[in-house]
C-alpha positions as CSV (number, residue, x, y, z in Angstrom):
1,X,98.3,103.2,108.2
2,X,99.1,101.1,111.3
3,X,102.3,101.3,113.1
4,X,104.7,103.4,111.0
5,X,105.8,105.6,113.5
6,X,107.5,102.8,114.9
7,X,108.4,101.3,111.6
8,X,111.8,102.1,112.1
9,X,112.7,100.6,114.8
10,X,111.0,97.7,113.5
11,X,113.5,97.6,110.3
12,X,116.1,98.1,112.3
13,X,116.5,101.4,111.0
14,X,117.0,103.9,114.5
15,X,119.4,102.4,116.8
16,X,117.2,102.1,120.5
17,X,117.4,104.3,123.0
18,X,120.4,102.1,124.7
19,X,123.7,104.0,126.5
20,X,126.3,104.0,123.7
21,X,129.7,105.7,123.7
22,X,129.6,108.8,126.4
23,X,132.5,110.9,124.6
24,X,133.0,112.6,121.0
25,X,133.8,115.6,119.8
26,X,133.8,117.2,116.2
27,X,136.2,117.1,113.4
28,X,139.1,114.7,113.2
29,X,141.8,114.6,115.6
30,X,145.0,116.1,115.1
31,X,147.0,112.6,114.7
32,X,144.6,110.5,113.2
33,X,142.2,108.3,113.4
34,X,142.5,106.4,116.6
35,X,144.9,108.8,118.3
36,X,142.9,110.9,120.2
37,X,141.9,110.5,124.2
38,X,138.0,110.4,123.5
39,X,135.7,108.6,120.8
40,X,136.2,111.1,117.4
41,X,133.3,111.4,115.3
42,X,133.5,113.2,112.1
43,X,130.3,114.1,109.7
44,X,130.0,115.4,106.1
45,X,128.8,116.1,103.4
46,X,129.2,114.3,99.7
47,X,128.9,115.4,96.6
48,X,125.7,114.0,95.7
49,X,123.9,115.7,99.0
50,X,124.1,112.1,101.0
51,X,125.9,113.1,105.2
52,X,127.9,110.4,106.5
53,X,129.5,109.8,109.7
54,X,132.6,108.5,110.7
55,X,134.1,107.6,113.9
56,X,137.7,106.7,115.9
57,X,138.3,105.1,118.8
58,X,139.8,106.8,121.9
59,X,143.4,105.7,121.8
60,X,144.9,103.3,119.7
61,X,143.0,102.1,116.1
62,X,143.3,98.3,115.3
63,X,143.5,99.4,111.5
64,X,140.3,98.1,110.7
65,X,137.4,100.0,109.7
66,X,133.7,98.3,109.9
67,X,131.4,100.0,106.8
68,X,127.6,99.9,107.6
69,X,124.8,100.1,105.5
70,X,121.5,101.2,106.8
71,X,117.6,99.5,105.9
72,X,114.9,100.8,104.8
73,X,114.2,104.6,105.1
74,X,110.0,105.4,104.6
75,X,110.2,107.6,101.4
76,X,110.5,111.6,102.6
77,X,111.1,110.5,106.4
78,X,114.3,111.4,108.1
79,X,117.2,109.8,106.7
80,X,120.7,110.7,109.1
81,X,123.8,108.9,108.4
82,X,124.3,106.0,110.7
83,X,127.6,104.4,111.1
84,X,126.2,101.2,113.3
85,X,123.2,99.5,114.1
86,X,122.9,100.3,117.7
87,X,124.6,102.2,119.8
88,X,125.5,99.7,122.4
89,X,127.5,97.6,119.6
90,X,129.1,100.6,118.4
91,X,130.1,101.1,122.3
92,X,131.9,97.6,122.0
93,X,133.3,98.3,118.6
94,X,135.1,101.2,119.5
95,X,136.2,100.1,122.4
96,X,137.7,97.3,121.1
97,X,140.2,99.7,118.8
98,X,137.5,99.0,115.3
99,X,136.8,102.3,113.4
100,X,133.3,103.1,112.6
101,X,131.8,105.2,108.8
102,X,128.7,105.0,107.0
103,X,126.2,106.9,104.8
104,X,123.0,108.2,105.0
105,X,122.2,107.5,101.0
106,X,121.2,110.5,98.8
107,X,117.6,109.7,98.9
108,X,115.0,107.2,101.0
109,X,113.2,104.2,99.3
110,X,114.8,101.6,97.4
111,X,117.9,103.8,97.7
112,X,120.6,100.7,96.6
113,X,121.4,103.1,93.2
114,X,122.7,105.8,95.7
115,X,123.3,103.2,98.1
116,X,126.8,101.6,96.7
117,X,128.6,104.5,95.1
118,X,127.6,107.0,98.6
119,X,129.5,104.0,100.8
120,X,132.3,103.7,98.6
121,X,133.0,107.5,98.9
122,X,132.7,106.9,102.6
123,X,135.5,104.8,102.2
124,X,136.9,107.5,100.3
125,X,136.5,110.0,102.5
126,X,137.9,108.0,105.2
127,X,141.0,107.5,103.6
128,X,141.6,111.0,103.0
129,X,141.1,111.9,106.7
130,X,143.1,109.4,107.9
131,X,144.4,106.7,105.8
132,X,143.6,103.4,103.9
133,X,142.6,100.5,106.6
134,X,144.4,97.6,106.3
135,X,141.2,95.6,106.2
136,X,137.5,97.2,105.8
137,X,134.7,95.1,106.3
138,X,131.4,95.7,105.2
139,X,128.0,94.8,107.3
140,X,124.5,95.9,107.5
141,X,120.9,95.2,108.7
142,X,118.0,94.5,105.9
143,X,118.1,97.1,103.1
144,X,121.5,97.5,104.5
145,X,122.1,93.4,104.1
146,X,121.4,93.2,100.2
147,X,123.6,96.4,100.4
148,X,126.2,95.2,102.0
149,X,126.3,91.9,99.6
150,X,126.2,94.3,96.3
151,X,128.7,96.5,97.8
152,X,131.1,93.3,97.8
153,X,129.9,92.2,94.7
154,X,130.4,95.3,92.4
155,X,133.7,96.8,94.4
156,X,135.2,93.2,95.5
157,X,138.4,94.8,95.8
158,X,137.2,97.4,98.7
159,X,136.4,94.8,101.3
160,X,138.3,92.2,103.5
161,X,135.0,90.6,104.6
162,X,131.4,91.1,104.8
163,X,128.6,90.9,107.4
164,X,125.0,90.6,106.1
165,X,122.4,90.8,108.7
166,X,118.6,90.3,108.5
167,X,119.7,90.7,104.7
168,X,117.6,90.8,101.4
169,X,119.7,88.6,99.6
170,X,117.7,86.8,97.6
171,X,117.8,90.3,95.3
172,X,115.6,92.8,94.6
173,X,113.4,91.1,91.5
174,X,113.4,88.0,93.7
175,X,111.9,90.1,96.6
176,X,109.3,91.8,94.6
177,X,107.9,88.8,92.8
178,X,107.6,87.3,96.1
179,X,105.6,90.4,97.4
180,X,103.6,90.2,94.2
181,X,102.2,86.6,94.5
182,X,101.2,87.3,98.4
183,X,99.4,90.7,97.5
184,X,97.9,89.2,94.1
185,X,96.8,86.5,96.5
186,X,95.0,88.9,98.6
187,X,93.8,90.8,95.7
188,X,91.9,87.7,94.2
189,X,90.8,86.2,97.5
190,X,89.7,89.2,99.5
191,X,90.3,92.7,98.4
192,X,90.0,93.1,94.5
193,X,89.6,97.2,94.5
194,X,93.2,96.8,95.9
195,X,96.1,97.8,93.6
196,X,99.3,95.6,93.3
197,X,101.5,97.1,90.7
198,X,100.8,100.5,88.9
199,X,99.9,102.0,92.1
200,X,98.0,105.7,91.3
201,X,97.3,106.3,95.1
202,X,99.6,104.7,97.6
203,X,98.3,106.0,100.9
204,X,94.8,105.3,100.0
205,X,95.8,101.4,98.5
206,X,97.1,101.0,101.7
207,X,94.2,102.1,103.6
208,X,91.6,100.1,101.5
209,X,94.1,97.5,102.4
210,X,94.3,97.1,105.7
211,X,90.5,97.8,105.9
212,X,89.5,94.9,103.9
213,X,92.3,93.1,106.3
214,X,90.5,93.8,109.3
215,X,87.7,93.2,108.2
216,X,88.9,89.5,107.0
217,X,90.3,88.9,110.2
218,X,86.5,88.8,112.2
219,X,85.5,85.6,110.3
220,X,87.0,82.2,110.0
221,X,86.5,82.3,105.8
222,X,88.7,85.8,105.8
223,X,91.5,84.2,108.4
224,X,92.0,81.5,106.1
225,X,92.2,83.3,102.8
226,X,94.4,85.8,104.7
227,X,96.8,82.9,105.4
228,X,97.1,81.3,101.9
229,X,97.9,84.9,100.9
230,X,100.5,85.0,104.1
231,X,101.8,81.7,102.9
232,X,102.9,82.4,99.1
233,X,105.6,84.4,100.7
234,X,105.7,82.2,103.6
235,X,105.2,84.8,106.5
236,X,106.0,83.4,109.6
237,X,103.2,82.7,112.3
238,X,105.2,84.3,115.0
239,X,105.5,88.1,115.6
240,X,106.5,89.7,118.3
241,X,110.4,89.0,120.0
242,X,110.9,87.8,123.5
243,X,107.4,85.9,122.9
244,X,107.5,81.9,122.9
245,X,107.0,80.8,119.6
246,X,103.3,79.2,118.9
247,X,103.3,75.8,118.6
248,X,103.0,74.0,115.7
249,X,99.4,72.6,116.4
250,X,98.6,76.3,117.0
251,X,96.7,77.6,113.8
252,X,95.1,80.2,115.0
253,X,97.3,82.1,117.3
254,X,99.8,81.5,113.6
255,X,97.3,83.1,111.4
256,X,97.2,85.9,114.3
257,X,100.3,86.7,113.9
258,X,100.9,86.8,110.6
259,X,98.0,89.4,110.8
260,X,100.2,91.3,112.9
261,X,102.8,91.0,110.5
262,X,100.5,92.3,107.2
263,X,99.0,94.9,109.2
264,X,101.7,96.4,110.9
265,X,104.5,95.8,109.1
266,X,104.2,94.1,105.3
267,X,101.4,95.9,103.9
268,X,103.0,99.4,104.0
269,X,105.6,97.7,101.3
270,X,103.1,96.0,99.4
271,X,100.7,98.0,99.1
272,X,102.0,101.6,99.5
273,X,105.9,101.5,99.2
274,X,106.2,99.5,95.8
275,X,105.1,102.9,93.9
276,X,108.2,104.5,95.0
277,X,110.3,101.1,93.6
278,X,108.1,101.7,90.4
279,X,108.7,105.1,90.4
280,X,112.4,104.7,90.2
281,X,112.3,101.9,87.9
282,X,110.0,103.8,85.2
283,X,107.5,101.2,85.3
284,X,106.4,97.4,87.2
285,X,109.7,95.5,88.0
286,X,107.2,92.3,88.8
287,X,105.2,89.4,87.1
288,X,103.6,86.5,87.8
289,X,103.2,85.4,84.3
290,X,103.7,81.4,84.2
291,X,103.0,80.8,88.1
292,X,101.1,78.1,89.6
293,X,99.8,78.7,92.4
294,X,99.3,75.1,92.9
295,X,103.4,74.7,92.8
296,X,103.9,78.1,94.9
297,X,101.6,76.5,97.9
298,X,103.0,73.1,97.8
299,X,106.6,75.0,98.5
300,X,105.4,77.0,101.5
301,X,106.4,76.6,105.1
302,X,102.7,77.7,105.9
303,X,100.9,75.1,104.0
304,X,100.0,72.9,106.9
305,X,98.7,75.2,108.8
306,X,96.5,77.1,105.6
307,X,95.0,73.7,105.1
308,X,94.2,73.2,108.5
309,X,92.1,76.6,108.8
310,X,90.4,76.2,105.4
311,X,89.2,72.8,106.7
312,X,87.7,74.8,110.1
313,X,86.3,77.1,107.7
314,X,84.8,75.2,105.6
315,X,86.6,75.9,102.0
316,X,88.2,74.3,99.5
317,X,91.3,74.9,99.0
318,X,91.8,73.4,95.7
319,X,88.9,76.3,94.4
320,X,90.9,79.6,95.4
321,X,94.2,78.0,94.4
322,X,92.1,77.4,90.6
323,X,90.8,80.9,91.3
324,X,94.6,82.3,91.5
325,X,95.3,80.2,88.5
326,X,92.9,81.1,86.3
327,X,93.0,84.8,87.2
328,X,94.4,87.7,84.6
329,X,98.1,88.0,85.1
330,X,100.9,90.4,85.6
331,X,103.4,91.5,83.2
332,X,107.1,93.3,84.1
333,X,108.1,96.2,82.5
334,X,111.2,94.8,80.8
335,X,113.2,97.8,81.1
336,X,112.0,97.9,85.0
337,X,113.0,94.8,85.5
338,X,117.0,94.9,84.4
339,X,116.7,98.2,86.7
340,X,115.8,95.9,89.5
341,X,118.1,93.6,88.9
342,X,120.7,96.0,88.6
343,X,119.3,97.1,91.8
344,X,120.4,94.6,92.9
345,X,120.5,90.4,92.2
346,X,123.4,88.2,92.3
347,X,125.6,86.3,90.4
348,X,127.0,84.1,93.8
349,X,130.7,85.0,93.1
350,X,132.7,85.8,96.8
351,X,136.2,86.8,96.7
352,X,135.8,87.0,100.8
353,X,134.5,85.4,103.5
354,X,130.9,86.4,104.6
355,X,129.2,85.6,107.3
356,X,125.3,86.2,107.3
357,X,123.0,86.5,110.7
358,X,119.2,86.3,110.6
359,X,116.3,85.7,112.8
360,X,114.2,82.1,112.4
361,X,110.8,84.0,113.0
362,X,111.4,87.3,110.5
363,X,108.2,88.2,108.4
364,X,109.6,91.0,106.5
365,X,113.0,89.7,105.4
366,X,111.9,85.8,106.1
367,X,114.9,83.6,106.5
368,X,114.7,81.9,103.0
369,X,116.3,84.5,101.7
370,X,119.1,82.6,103.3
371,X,119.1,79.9,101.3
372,X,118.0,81.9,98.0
373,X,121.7,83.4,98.6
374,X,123.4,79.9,99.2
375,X,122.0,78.4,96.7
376,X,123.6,81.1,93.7
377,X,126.8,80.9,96.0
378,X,127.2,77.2,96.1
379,X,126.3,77.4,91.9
380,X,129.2,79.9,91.4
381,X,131.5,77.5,93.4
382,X,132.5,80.2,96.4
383,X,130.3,78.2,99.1
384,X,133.5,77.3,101.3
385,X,134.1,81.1,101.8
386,X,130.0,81.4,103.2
387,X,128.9,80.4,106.9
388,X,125.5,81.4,108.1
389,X,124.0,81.7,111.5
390,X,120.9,81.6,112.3
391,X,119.0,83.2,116.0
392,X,116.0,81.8,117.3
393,X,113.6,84.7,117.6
394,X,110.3,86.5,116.1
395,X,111.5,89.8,114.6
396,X,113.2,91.6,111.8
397,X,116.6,92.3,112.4
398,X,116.1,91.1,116.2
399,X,119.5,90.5,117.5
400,X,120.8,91.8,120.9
401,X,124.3,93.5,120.8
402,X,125.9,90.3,122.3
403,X,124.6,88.5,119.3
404,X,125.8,91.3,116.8
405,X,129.2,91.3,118.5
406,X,129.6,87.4,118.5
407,X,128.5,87.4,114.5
408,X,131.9,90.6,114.3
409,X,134.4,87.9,116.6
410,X,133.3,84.8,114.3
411,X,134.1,86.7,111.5
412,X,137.4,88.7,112.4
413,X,138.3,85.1,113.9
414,X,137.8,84.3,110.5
415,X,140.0,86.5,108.6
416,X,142.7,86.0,111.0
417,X,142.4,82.0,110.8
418,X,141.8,82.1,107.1
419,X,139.5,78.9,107.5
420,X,136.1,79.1,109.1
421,X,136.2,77.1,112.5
422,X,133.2,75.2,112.3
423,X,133.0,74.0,115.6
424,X,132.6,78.2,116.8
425,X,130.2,78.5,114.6
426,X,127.9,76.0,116.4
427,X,124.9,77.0,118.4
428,X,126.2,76.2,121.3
429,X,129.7,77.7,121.1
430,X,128.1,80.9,119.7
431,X,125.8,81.2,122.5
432,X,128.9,80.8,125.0
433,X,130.7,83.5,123.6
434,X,127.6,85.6,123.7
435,X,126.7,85.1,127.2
436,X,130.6,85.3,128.1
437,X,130.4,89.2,127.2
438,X,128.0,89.9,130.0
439,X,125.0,91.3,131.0
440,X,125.8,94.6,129.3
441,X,125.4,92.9,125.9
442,X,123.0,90.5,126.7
443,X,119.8,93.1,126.2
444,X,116.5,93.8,123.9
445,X,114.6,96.5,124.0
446,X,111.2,95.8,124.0
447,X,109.1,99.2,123.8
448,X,111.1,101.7,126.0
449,X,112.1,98.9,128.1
450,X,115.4,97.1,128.4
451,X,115.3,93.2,129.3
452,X,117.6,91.0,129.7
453,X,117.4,88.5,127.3
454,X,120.2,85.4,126.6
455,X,121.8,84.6,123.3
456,X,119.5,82.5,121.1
457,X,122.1,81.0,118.5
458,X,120.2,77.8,117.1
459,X,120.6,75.1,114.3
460,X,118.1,76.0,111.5
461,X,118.1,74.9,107.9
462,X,115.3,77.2,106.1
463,X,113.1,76.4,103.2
464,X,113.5,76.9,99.7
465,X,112.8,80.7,98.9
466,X,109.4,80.6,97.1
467,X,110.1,83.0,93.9
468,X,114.5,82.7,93.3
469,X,116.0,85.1,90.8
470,X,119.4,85.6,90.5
471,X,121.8,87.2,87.6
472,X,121.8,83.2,86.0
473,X,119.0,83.9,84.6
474,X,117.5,85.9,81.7
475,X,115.0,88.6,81.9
């Protein structure tokens, strides 16, 4: 299993190692939340076993109180509440008078169950210690995006506002569907002792896995079929941030990174993680039952560049596209699928204004699920109260805290206004504000070291999501 011990950070799971607030101290302070001399932080317990983690800024509070959701824990690995996604933002935050809470979830996985009722008794909690903000605003990276959408969805009433970042929001079945047809692809097409739902032996699927990846990857005929499977959930071909982005002649260093992406990043889902979904869900959440593979291709952002390897290769396409077609099927577990969809899709209807943030080149979460969410949003007639930004750089969750913090000012701008200013919400005006806060803020961390890097706010409209599902529809 490649790369997990940094999987975290990759998810945007473990804030980096960046200089965050210098004071706290345990335990509320005596009057309230905001009143004390130093950063207050307060942890807990709830009833359900999940800690969480609330703090106060030194001296006066603003009254509003920023909710985050966490991603993706690795089932049985460390799971501490977090309350931000980086300490450097949190820095900002706080010193800008904004309280801080969040949960750790009472278990790891696909944890959106324990997920929404453990950050509404945050909230809870918060307003027994102190009192009831007068606006709370919900925001989160990946797991902790599709969160933070069902958190507004199911307790509307809770939330002023919400932040989505790096989000899941096309929904969970949506999500899983998608992960099916890329690991069926590789199933039919390069690895058919590979398990893709029903998996007995997770660790060792995902060993066989990546083996018959790497393997793949030493010949033109493997690169190839590994890109078709890339593309039916339309993996970027650019990997690592800070990097230039290839160009779009540049099949092969694309294919190479969407390698990188499988092997260090997506396969652990696919291939090892979905048996703690199925697990929960008593059974496979996922089908592919009435897909053509011929209609999935023609919808991919990769397409040009699949075709352009299997002609160096020397394939037909058209064959292993039949060969996916005319392959034995999967069937959901009906009972696993309303699970999932409890777990959670979307029916589009906003009672707030949210703002989502995501990376152009982002392989795990790719940026369609962007427009999988505007699309059931516009449908339920709420898309005035969405805006969406969009940064220009390879990564999940890959934002520096000047690009976080500009994504909180558009929005509490926002809810002050009560009208979306659509000129701030340009590239260029959001790169201005970013690169106004200085080069505190304007920082990555790439490995253990901190680079300057500027605000990368660009104009992007991303393709179609390849597998939508949302609550419109029957199951």
């Amino acid at each position: 299993m490649l790369v997990l011990a940094a999987l975290g950070l990759v998810l945007g799971l473990a804030a980096p190692a960046l200089a965050g607030p210098s004071q706290s101290q345990s335990g509320p302070s005596s009057g309230g939340c905001g009143s004390s001399g130093s950063v207050t932080t307060v942890n807990g317990t709830l009833a359900d076993g999940a800690t969480y983690e609330i703090q106060c800024p030194a001296g006066a509070w603003n009254g509003t109180l920023f909710l985050y959701s966490h991603g993706y824990v690795t089932p049985g690995a460390a799971n501490p509440a977090q309350d931000a996604g980086d300490p450097v933002t949190a820095s900002w935050m706080l010193g800008h008078g904004y309280a801080l809470a969040g949960s750790s979830y009472a278990s790891t996985g696909w944890a959106i169950q324990q997920a929404l009722p453990d950050q509404v008794s945050t909230i809870g909690v918060f307003d027994k210690t102190y009192r009831t903000p007068s606006r709370t605003i919900a925001w989160g990276h990946s797991l902790g995006g599709i969160i933070t959408a069902g958190l507004i969805q199911q307790y509307p009433g809770l939330f002023s506002g919400a932040l989505p970042m790096c989000g899941v929001l096309s929904g969970g079945v949506a999500t899983w569907n998608t992960a099916l047809d890329s690991a069926f692809g590789f199933q039919q097409l390069i690895d058919p002792s590979v398990q893709v739902v029903n998996i007995t032996n997770p660790a060792a699927n995902l060993t066989g896995a990546e083996t018959a990846a790497a393997a793949a990857q030493q010949t033109p005929q493997g690169r190839a079929r590994l890109a078709l499977a890339a593309a039916l959930d339309d993996t970027p071909g650019w990997f690592t941030p800070l990097s230039a982005e290839p160009a779009a002649s540049d099949v092969t260093a694309q294919e190479a990174n969407q390698y990188e992406w499988d092997s260090q990043i997506d396969f652990p889902f696919v291939f090892d993680f979905r048996a703690e979904l199925e697990a929960r869900a008593g059974g496979n959440p996922s089908w592919n039952t009435g897909v053509n593979y011929f209609a999935q291709f023609s919808k991919s952002a990769d397409r040009s560049e699949v075709a352009a390897l299997y002609k160096a290769a020397g394939l037909n396409l058209s064959a292993d596209l039949s060969k996916l077609n005319s392959a034995a099927r999967i069937s959901a577990n009906p009972a696993s699928v309303k699970y999932l969809a409890q777990n959670i899709s979307f029916d589009g209807k906003l009672s707030m204004p949210v703002l989502t943030m995501h990376t152009t080149g982002d392989g795990l979460v790719v940026p369609e699920n962007e427009q999988a969410y505007r699309q059931v949003v516009d449908r339920a007639g709420d898309g005035a109260k969405l805006a969406q930004i969009f940064v220009h750089r390879a990564g999940h969750c890959a934002f520096t805290p000047a690009e976080t913090i500009t994504a909180v000012q558009t929005l509490i701008n926002r809810l002050d206004s009560r009208h979306w200013d659509y000129a701030a919400l340009s590239p260029g005006q959001l790169n201005s504000e970013a690169a106004r806060l200085g080069a505190t803020y304007n920082i990555y961390e790439s490995g253990s070291t901190v680079v300057p890097t500027g605000p990368e706010f660009t104009r992007y409209q991303p393709p179609v999501y390849p597998r939508p599902f949302d609550l419109s529809l029957r199951w």
